[in-house]
N, C-alpha and C positions, 0 to 999 in steps of 0.2 A: 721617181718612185710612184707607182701608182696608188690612187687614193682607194681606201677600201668602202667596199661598198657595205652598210648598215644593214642587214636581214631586220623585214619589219615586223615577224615574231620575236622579234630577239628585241629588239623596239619597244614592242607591247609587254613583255615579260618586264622590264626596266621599271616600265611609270608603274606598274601594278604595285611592283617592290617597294617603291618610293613614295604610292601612296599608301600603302599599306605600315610603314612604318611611321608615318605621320600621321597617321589614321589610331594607330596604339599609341606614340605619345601623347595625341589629343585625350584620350580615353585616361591616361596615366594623370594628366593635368586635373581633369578634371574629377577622377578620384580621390587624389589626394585635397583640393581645396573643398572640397564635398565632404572630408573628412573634417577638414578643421570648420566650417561651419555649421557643422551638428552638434547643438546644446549637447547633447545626451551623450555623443565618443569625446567631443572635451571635458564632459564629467568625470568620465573614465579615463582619461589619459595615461593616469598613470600606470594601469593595468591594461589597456590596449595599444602603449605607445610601437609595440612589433611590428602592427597590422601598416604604419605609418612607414616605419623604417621598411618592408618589402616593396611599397610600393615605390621607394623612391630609391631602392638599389636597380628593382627593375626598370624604373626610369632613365638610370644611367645607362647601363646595359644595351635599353634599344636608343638611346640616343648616341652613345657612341657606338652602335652598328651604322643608325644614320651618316654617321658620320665621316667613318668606311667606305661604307657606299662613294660615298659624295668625295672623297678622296679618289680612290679608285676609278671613279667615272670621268674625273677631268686628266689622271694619270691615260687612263684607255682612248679617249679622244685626244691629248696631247702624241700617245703614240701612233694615232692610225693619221693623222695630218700630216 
């Protein structure tokens, strides 16, 4: 079987994707611990506990895309070998 050949646009579209989703859960991490070390939203807690809860369903959300990805990508190179 012949082995396929890798398009290096198609290459380049890949890491963007992959940084790009590492790039928002960093951003995600770093929200949420931003949250809980502000004196003033731990005052409130208990009336801004939502703002807490969105950021960390969205955290799920792209990290299980990440995760997709990253399935998908060893599934596509497992097939083209």
């Amino acid at each position: 079987m012949k082995k396929r050949r890798i398009n290096k646009k198609y290459l380049k579209i890949e890491i963007a994707i992959l940084s790009v989703l590492i790039l928002i859960l960093i951003g995600y991490i770093v929200g949420i611990t931003a949250k809980f070390i502000n004196p003033d939203y731990m005052a409130n807690i208990d009336k801004l506990w939502y703002v807490v809860t969105i950021y960390i369903i969205n955290f799920i959300m792209v990290f299980t895309d990440l995760m997709l990805y990253i399935r998908n990508y060893k599934l596509d190179k497992k097939n083209n070998s």
